[in-house]
C-alpha positions as a printed NumPy array, in Angstrom:
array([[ 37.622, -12.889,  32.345],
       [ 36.472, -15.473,  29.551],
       [ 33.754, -16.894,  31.327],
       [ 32.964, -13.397,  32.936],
       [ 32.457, -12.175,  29.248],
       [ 30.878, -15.172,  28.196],
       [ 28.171, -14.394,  31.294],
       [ 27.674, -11.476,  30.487],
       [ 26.718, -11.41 ,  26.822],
       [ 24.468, -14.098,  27.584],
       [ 22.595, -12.131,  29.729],
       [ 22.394,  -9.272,  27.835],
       [ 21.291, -11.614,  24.799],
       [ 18.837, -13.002,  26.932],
       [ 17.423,  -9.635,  28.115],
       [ 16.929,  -8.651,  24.81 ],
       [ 14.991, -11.72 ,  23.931],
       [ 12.453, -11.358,  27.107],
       [ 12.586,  -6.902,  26.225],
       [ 11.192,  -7.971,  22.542],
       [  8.575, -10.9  ,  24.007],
       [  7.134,  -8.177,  26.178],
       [  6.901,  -5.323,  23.565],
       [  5.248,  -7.857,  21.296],
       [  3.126,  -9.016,  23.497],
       [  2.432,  -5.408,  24.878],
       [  2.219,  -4.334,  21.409],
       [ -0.956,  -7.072,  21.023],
       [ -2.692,  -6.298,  24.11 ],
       [ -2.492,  -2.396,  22.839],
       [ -4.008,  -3.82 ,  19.366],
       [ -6.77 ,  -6.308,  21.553],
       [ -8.22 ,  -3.054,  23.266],
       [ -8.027,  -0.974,  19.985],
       [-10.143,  -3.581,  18.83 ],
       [-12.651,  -3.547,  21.611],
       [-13.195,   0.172,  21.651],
       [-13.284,   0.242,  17.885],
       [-15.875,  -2.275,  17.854],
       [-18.064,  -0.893,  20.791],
       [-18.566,   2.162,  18.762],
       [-19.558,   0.336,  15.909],
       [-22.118,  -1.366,  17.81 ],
       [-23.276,   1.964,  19.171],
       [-23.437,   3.41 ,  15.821],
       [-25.198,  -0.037,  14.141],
       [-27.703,  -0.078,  17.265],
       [-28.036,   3.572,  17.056],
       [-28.626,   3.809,  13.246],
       [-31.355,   0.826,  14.018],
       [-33.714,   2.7  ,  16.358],
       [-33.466,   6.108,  14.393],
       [-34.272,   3.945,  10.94 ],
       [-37.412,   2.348,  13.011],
       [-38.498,   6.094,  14.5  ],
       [-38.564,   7.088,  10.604],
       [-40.423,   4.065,   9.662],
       [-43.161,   4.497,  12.507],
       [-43.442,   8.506,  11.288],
       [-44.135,   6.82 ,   7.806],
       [-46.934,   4.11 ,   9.647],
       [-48.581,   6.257,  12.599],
       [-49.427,  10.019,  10.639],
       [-52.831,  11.049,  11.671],
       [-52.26 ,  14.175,  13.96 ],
       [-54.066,  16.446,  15.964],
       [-52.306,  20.207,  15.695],
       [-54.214,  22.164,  17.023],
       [-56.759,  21.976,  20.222],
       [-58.889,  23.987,  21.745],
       [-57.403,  27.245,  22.948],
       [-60.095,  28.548,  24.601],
       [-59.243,  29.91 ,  28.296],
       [-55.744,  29.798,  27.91 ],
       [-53.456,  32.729,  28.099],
       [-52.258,  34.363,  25.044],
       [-48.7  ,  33.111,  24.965],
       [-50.028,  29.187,  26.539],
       [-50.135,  26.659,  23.29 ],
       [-51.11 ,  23.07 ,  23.584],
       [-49.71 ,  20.77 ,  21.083],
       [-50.9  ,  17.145,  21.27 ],
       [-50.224,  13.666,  19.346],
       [-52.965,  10.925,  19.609],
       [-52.063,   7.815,  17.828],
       [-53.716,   4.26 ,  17.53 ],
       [-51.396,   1.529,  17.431],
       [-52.937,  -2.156,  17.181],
       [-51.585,  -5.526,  18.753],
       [-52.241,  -8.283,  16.114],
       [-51.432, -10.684,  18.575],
       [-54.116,  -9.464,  21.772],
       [-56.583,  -7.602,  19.395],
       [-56.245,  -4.453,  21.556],
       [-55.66 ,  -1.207,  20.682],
       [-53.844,   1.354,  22.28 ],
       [-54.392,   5.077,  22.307],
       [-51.387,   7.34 ,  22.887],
       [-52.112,  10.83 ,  23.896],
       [-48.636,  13.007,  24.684],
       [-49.548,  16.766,  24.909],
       [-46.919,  19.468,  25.666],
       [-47.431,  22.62 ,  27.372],
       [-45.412,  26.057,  26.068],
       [-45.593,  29.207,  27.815],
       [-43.708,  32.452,  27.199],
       [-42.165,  34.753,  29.985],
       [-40.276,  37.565,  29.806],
       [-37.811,  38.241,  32.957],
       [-36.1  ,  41.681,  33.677],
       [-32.666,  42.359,  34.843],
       [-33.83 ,  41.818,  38.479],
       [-35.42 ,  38.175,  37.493],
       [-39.534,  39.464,  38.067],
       [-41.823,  38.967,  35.224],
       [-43.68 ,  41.488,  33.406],
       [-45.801,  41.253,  30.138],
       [-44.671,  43.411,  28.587],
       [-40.611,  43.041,  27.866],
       [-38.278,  46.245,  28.308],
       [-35.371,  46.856,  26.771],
       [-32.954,  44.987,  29.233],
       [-34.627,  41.541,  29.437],
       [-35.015,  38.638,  27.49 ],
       [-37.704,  35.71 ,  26.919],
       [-37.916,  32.681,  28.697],
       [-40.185,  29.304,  27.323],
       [-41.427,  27.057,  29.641],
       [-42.564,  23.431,  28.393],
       [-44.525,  20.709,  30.64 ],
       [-45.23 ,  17.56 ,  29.014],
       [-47.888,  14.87 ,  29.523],
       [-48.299,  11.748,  28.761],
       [-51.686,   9.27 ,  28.682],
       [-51.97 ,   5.918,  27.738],
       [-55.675,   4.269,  27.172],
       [-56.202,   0.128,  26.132],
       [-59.298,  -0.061,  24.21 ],
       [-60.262,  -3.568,  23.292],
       [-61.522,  -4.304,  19.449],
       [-64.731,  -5.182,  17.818],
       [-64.768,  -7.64 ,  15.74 ],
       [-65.336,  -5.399,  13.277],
       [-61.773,  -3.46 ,  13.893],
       [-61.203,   0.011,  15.39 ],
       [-60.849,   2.778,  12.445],
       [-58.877,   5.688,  13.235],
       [-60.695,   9.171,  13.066],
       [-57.573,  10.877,  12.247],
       [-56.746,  11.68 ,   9.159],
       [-52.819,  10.707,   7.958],
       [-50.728,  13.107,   6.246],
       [-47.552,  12.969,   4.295],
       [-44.165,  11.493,   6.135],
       [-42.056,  14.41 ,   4.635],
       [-44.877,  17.246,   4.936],
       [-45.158,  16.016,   8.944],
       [-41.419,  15.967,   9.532],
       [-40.429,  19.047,   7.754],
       [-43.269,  20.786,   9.706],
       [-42.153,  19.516,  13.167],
       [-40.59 ,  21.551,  15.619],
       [-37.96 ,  19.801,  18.369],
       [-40.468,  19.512,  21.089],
       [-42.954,  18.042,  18.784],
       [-40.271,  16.006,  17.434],
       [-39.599,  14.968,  21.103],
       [-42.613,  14.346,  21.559],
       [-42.789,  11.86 ,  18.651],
       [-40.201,   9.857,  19.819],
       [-41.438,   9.512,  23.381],
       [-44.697,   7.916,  21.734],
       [-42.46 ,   6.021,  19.347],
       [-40.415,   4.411,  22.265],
       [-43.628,   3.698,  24.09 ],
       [-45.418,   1.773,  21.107],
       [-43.019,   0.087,  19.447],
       [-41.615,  -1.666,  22.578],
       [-44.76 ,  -3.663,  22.326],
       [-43.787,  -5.274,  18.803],
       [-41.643,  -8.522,  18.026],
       [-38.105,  -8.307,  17.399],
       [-38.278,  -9.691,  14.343],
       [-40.797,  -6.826,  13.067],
       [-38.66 ,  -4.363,  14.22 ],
       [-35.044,  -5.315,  12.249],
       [-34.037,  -8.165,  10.395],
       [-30.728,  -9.713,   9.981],
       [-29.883,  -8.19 ,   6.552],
       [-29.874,  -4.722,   7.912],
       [-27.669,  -5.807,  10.873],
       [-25.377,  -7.505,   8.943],
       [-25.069,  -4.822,   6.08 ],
       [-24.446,  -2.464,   8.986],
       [-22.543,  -4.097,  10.839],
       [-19.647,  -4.564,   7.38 ],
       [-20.34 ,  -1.17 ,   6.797],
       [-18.922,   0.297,   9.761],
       [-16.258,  -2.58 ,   9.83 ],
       [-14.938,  -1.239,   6.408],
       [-15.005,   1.67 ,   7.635],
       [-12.785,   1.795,  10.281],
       [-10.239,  -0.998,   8.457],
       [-11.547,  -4.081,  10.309],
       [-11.64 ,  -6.569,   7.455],
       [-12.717, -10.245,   9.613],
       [-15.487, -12.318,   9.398],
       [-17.732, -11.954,  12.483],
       [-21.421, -13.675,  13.162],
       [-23.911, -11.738,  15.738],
       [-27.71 , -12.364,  17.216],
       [-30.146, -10.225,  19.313],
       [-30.737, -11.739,  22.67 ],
       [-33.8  , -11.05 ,  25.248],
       [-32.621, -11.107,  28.589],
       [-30.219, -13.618,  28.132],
       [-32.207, -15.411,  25.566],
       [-32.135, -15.942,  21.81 ],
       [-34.214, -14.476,  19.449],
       [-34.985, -15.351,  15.832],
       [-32.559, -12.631,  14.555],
       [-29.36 , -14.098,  14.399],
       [-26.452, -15.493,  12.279],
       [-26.653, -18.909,  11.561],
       [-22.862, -20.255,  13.446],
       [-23.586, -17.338,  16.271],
       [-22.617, -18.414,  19.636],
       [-22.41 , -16.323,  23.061],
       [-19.689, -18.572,  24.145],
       [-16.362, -17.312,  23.999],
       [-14.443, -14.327,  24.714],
       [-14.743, -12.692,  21.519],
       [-18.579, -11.224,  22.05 ],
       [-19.09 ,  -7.966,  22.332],
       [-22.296,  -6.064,  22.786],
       [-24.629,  -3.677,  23.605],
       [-28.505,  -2.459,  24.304],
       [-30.51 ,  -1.798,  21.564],
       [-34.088,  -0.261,  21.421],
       [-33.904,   1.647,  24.49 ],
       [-37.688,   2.626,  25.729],
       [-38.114,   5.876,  27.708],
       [-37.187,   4.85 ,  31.411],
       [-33.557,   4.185,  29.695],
       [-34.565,   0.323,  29.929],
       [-34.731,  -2.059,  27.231],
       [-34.901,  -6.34 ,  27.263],
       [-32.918,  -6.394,  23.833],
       [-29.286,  -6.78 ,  23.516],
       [-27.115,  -6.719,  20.248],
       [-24.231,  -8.922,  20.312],
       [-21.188,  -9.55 ,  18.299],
       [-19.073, -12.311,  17.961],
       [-15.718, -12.316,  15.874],
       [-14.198, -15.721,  15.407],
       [-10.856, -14.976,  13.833],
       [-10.286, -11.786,  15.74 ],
       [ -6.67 , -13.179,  17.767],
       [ -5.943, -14.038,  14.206],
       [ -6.561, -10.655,  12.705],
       [ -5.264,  -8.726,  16.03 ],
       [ -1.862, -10.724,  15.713],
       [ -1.961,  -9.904,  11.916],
       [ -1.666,  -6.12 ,  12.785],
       [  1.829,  -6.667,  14.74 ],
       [  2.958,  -9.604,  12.489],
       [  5.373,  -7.796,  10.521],
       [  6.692,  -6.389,  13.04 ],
       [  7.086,  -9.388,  14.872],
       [  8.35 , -11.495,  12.225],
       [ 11.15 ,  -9.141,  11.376],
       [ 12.226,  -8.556,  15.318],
       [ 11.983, -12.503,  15.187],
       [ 14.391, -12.957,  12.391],
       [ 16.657, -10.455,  13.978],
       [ 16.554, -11.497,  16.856],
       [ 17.496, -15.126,  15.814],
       [ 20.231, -14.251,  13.894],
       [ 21.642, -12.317,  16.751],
       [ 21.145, -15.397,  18.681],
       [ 22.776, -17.564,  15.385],
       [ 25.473, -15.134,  15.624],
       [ 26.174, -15.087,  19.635],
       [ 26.012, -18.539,  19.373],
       [ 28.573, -19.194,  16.311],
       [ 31.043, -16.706,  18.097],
       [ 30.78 , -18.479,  21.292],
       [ 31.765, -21.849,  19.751],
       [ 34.683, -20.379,  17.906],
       [ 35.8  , -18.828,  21.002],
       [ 35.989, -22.192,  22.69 ],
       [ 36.858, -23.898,  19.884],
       [ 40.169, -21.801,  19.458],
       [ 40.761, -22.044,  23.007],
       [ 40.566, -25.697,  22.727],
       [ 42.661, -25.463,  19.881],
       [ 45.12 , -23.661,  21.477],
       [ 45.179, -25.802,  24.614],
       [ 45.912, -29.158,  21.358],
       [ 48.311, -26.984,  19.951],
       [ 49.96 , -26.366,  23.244],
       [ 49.982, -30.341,  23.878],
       [ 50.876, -30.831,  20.209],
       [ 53.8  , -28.494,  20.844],
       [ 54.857, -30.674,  24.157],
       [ 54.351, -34.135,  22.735],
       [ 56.71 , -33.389,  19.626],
       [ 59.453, -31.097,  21.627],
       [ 59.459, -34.238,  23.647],
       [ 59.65 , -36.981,  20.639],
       [ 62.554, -34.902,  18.961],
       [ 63.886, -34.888,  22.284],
       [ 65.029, -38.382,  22.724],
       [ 66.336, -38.666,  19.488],
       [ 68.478, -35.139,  19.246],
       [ 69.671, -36.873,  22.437],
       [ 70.636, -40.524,  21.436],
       [ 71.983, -38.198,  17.808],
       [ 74.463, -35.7  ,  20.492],
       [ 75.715, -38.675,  22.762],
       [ 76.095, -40.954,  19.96 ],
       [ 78.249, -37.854,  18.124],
       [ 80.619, -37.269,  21.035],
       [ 81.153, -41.135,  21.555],
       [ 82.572, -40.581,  17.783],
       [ 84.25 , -38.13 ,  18.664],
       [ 86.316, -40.069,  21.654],
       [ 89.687, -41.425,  20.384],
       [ 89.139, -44.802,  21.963],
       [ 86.12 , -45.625,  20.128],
       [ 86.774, -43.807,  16.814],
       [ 89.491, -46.644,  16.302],
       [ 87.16 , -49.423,  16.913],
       [ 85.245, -49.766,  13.494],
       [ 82.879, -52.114,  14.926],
       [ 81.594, -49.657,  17.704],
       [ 81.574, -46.643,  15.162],
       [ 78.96 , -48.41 ,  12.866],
       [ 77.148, -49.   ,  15.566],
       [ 76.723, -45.501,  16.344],
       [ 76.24 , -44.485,  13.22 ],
       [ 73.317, -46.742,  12.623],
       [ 71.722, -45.748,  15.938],
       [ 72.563, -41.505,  14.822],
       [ 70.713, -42.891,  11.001],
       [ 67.752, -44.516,  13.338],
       [ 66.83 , -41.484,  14.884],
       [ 67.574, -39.484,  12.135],
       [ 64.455, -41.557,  10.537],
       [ 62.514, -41.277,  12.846],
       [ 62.154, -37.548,  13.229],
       [ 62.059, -37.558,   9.68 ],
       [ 59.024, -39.552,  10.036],
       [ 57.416, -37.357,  12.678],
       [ 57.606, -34.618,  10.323],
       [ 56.401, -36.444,   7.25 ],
       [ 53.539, -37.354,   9.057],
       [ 52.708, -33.578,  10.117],
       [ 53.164, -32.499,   6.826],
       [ 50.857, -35.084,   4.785],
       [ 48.357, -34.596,   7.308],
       [ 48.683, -30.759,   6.481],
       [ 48.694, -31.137,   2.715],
       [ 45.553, -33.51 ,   2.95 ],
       [ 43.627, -30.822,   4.307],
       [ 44.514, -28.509,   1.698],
       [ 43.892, -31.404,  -1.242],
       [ 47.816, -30.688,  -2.317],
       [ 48.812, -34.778,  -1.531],
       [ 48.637, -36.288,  -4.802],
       [ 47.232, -39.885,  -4.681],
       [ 47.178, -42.017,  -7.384],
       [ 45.17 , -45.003,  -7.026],
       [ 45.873, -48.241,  -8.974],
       [ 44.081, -52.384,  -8.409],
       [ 45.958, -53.71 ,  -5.677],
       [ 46.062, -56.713,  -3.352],
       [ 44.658, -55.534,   0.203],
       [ 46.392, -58.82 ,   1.522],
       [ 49.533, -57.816,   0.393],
       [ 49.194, -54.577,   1.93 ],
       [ 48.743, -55.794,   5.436],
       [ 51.628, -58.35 ,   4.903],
       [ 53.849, -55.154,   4.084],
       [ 52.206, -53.256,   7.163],
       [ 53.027, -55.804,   9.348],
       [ 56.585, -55.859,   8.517],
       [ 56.921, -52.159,   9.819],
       [ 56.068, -53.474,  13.294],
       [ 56.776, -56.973,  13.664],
       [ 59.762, -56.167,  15.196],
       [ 58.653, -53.78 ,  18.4  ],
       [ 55.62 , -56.764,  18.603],
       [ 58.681, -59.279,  19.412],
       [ 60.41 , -57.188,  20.99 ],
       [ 57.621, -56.622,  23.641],
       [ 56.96 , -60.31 ,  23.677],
       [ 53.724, -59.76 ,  21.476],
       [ 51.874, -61.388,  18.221],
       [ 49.99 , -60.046,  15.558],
       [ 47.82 , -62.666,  14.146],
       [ 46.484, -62.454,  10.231],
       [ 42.899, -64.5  ,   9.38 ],
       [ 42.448, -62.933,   5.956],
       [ 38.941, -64.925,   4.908],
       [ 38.039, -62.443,   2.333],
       [ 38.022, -64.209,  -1.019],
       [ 37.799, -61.152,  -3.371],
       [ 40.813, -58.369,  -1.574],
       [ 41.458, -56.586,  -4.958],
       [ 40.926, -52.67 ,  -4.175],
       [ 41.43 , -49.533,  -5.837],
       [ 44.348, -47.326,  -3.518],
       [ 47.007, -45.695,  -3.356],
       [ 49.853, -48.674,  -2.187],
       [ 52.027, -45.874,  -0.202],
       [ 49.262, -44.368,   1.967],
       [ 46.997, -47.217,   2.474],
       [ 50.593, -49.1  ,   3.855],
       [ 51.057, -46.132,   6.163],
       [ 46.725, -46.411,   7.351],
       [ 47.646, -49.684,   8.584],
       [ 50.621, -49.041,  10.105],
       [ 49.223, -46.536,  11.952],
       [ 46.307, -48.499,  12.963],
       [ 48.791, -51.364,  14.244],
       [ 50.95 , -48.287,  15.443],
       [ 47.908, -47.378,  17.935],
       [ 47.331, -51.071,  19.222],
       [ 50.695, -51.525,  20.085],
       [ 50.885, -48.066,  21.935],
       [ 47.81 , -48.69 ,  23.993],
       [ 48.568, -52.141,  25.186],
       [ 50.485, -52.154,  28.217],
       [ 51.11 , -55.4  ,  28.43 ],
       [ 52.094, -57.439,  25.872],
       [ 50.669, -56.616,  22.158],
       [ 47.836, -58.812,  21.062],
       [ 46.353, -58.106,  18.127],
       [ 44.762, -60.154,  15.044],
       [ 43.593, -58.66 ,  11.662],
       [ 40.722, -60.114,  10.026],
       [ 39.292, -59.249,   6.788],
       [ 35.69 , -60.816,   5.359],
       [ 33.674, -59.443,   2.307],
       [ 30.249, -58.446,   2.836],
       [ 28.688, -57.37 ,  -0.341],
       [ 30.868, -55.324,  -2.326],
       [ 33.077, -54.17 ,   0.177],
       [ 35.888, -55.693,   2.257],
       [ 36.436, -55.472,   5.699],
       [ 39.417, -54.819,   7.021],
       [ 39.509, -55.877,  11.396],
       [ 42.696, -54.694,  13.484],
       [ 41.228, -56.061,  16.667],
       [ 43.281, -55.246,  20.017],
       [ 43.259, -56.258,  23.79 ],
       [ 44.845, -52.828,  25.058],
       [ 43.26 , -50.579,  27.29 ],
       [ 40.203, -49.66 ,  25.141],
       [ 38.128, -46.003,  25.145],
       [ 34.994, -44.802,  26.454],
       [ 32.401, -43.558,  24.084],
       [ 33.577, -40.278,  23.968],
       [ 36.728, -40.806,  23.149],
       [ 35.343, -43.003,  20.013],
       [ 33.796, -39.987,  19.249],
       [ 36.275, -37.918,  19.212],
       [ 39.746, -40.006,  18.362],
       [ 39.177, -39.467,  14.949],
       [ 39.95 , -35.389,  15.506],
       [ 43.53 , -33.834,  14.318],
       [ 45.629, -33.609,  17.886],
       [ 43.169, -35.16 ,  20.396],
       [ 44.589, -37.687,  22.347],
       [ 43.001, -39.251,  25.309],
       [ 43.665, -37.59 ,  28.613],
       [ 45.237, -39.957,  31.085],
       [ 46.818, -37.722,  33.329],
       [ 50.438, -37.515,  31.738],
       [ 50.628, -36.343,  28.344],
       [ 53.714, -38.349,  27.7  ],
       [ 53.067, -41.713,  29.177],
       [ 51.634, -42.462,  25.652],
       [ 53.854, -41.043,  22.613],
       [ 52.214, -39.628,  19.781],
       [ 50.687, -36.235,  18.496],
       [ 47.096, -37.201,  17.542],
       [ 47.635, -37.316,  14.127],
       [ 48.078, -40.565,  13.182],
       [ 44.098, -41.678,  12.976],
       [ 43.177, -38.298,  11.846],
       [ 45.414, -39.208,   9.393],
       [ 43.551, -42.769,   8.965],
       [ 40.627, -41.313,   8.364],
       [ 40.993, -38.551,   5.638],
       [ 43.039, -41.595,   3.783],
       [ 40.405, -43.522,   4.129],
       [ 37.669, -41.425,   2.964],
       [ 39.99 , -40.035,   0.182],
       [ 39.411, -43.865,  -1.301],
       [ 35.296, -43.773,  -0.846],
       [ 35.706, -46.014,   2.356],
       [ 34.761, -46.062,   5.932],
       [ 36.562, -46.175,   9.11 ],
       [ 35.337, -46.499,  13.049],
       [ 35.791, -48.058,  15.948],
       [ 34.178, -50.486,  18.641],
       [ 35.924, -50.471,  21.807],
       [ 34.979, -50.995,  25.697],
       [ 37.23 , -49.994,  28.796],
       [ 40.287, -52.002,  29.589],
       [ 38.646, -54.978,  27.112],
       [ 40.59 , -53.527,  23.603],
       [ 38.911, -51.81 ,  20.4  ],
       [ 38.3  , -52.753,  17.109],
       [ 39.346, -50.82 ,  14.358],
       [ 37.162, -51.219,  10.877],
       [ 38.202, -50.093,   7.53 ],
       [ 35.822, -50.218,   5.066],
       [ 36.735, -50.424,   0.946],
       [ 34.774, -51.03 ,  -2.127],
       [ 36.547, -54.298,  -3.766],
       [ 36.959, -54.271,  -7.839],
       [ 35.189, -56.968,  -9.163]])
């Protein structure tokens, strides 16, 4: 059921990661084709605002009009209305001589649809208009071609045009100017002040660089860093003739634009980011604590084991030794009874012990064990240490071996605890060696600090378990938990000791070839 949960909030957490990748990446796609349209109507508008700013200016430059023609023959409601302009090419020294005349004739249809002359009540009036269009080149003199039409005022022409004259005006317009160079007809100020205009206007605040291309070819009238490479060009015709054709094409370029699109959803993003993260900081935290406390448990439950099994033994040897007392045969023999009660004080130690070293280890961690440090010998100390376990080392046919070369061993500890660091360090050798103990203690000074060596030949560790022996409760694994006595205290204890005295303590070790335990001190000088 653990790992079952475990599986599944995972995959929910990581469905929720790839449900906010897609919405932000959905959510800048959406912004990427606001951005298109938006700017495709701007260059509408710009290209539009262009040609109707160049029809004005060519009302202003081309004037002279004919109104009014002969009317002679035509029927009373017939009027002819005709344009004839002169526009000159610098460039070929030819003229040419627009002519665009439009014919408008009344009708009045009846109910049934015939026409009549004269309208009745239940009809109404019908125009019909017929344009036409004439084109002449006339080359120049050198002397120059003068125009026999008079001009007349831009605003006195345009306020007096109708739609079909003005119509007609632009069909001319489109005709003649189509003829000019691009860089006559608009100039890059007006783009680019048109172009920021209708940028600003529709919130688009981003640097952008554009150009006017003739069928696929650069013109004059373009930004100076303007490139057509790139995915970021947009564009559009611009000075459209008559036929709905034009060479001309006004593109757009906008350098930072995935930079400004992601800066529309970046709030957003940030903050579902940050959530997101610290849901996955959180997930994460409560999945270690989870195993964590079921590894602790599983320590606790070995912890539990290994000291129901030390106090054991002793409770044992304490019970049998009691009811030998207790027999009348050997409660007479003196000898026998102090030998029982020695073996019932023994044990009575030991547990003592066991429990002393559970409870300094748990006072440690709570900074309630009261050290007092004063300048003492470390030599001495491991002399006093070694008494503690001399006897087991015979006993098991061992040696411990002292080569104490340091020439300056006066440190700053606490005598009690640093005794019991050692022990414990010669405690694990001995445990750990299945064959005989072997184990020499060197100490050297190296700079300010002393070294102190417990060097073993025992069965050594791997380089997890160096990384790990160090922990309150672990023990090595070996397949019985009790074919090694201990609770995984002792070097947990070591090391908070240790550290409590601004030293250093770790291991080297290899498998089956022994360890080497280092303790670290700063030496008084």
């Amino acid at each position: 059921m653990f790992l079952f949960l475990v599986g599944l909030m995972s995959l929910s957490l990581i469905g929720i990661i790839f449900v906010q990748v897609y919405w932000i990446d959905s959510a800048v796609q959406d912004k990427e084709e606001q951005f298109t349209f938006n700017v495709k109507q701007i260059l509408s508008s710009v290209s539009q605002k262009i040609q109707d700013r160049e029809m004005t200016d060519f009302f202003n430059q081309y004037q002279p009009v004919v109104d009014s023609l002969d009317k002679k023959g035509l029927p009373e409601k017939m009027i002819i209305r005709e344009f004839l302009v002169e526009s000159t090419n610098e460039n070929t020294n030819e003229t040419m001589l627009y002519s665009n005349g439009v014919l408008e004739k009344s009708f009045n249809i009846d109910a049934d649809g015939s026409l009549f002359d004269n309208p009745g009540i239940e009809s109404f009036n019908l125009k019909q208009i017929t344009n036409k269009r004439v084109t002449r080149l006339i080359k120049r003199n050198l002397d120059g071609v003068t125009s026999k039409l008079s001009p007349e005022s831009k605003f006195e022409r345009i306020s007096r045009m109708t739609d079909v004259e003005k119509a007609q005006y632009e069909s001319i317009y489109k005709d003649l100017s189509k003829n000019q160079l691009i860089n006559k007809r608009v100039d890059k100020e007006e783009i680019e002040t048109l172009l920021r205009k209708e940028l600003n206007q529709r919130g688009i605040d981003i640097g952008f660089e554009y150009g006017i291309y003739s069928n696929s070819l650069a013109t004059k009238v373009r930004s100076k860093d303007f490139s057509i490479k790139g995915s970021s060009v947009y564009g559009v015709p611009i000075f459209v003739d008559n036929e709905g054709n034009t060479d001309y094409q006004l593109l757009v370029s906008f350098p930072s634009k995935k930079k400004f699109v992601l800066s529309t959803v970046m709030t957003i993003a940030v903050l579902s980011i940050v959530f997101t993260l610290i849901i996955i900081l959180a997930y994460s935290n409560a999945l270690y604590q989870l195993i964590r406390q079921r590894q602790i448990s599983e320590i606790k439950s070995d912890f539990i084991n290994n000291m129901t099994h030390e106090f054991k033994t002793p409770i044992a040897t304490i019970n049998l030794a009691l009811d030998a007392i207790k027999n009348p045969k050997i409660i007479s023999d003196p000898e026998k009874v102090s030998k029982y009660l020695k073996m019932i004080g023994e044990e009575n130690k030991r547990m003592h012990a066991q429990v002393e070293n559970v409870l300094r280890i748990s006072k440690l961690e709570k900074n309630q064990l009261d050290i007092s440090k004063e300048n003492v010998k470390l030599h001495d100390i491991v002399q006093d240490a070694i008494e503690h376990v001399s006897l087991i080392v015979e006993d098991r046919g061992g040696y411990i071996r002292t080569h104490l070369d340091a020439s300056q061993d006066s440190v700053l500890v606490n005598d009690f605890h640093f005794t019991n660091v050692i022990v414990n360090v010669l405690d694990n050798a001995i445990k750990y060696s299945p064959d005989a103990p072997k184990i020499d203690i060197y100490t050297e000074n190296v700079k300010d600090f002393i070294l102190l060596k417990v060097k073993d030949q025992g069965i050594g560790m791997n380089k997890v378990v160096q990384k790990r022996v160090f922990e309150k409760f672990y023990r090595e694994h070996t397949g019985n938990i009790h074919n090694v006595k201990g609770h995984g205290l002792g070097l947990a204890y070591v090391k908070q000791v240790v550290e409590e005295h601004q030293g250093e303590v770790y291991v080297e070790s290899e498998k089956n070839k022994g360890s080497i335990f280092t303790i670290k001190l700063p030496i008084i000088n």
